[in-house]
C-alpha positions, 0 to 999 in steps of 0.5 A: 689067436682070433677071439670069436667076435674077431673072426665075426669082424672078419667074416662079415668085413669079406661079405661086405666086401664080396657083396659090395664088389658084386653090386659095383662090377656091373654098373662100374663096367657099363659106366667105363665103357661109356666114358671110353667109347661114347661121345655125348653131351654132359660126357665131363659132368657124367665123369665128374658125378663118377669119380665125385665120392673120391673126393667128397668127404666120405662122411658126406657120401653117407649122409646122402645115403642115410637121407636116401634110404631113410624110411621117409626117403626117396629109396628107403621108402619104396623098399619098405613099400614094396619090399617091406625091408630097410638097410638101415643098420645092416650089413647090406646097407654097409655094402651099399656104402661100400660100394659106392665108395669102390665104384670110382676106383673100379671104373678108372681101372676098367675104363683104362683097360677099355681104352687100350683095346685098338679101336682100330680092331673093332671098326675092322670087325665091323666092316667084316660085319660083325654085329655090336655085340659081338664085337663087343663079347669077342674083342672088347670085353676079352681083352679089356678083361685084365683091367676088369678083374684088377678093378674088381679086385681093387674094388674089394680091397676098398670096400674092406676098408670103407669106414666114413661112409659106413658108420654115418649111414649104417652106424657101428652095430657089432655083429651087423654092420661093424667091419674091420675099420670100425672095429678097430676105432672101437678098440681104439676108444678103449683103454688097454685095447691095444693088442686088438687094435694091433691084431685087427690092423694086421688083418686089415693089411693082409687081407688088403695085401691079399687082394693086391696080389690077388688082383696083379696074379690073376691080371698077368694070367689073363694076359698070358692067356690072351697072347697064348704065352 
């Protein structure tokens, strides 16, 4: 049975998630059709910046957060300027990080679901004179719409078990930015905690597994769909 500060631990792990999935599925989606349809100068180096936080020591990723949103840095300070707000040490600035460690992960999934469509398909529409965007709302984005979801959901499992860049940028605030990884490496420093280790860590992989098999159901859904099965 969940104590009341492990629910809290929980609760706040799936807002972090929910949020930080929310903030990526955007810019992640227009980065991956990018990289897929456009042919530009710097395409490898754009690539490279993309996929550089699966790479880089997480711990790295938010330190150049934590310089970023600082209050005399260059983020940071327009927030509090303009808004009066900080994330520091708050559940939103975790989601940030969150979603920043997703975003590559999210992006290689919808950008091999987006180079799977025909383009053939799409050049056909256009000569029929079917106009960019709709092209793109009825061919592309339907049928590239099972990798969109499975990367959305993979980008939710991930933010779930973001740790490195999480405690360097918003630290481990319990009831504010301490999710499930970083409860669990509390209880670890902690003589005789290991029965809450065990039942955080069950969490955590349940909730991961969840999301695994939420994101194969709602793929073979759409696809059933899309070929009218």
């Amino acid at each position: 049975m969940l104590s009341a500060d492990e629910w809290t631990i929980l609760a706040l792990s799936l807002r972090v998630g929910a949020v930080a999935m929310a903030a990526a599925l955007p810019p992640a989606f227009a980065l991956a059709w990018l990289l897929a349809r456009v042919r530009f100068p710097g395409k490898v180096l754009v690539d490279a910046l993309v996929h550089l936080p699966l790479v880089v020591p997480p711990v790295v990723t938010g330190w150049l957060l934590l310089l970023a949103f600082a209050p005399a840095g260059p983020v940071g300070s327009l927030l509090q300027h303009w808004f009066g707000i900080s994330v520091l040490f708050r559940w939103t600035g975790a989601a940030i990080a969150a979603a920043i460690m997703a975003l590559p992960l999210m992006v290689r999934a919808m950008r091999l679901s987006i180079e799977a469509v025909d383009a053939g398909l799409e050049n056909a529409a256009r000569t029929l004179g079917a106009g960019p965007w709709r092209v793109f709302w009825t061919l592309t984005l339907p049928l590239s719409l099972p990798g969109v979801l499975a990367g959305a959901v993979l980008g939710f499992a991930r933010s779930i078990g973001e740790f490195g860049a999480t405690i360097t940028f918003v630290s481990n605030v319990p009831g504010e930015t301490q999710t499930l990884p970083l409860a669990i490496y509390s209880a670890l420093q902690q003589p005789g905690a290991e029965a809450t280790v065990w039942r955080l860590s069950g969490i955590a992989v349940a909730v991961s597994f969840a999301a695994l098999l939420a994101s194969e159901w709602l793929t073979r859904r759409v696809r059933r769909g899309l070929h009218g099965v």
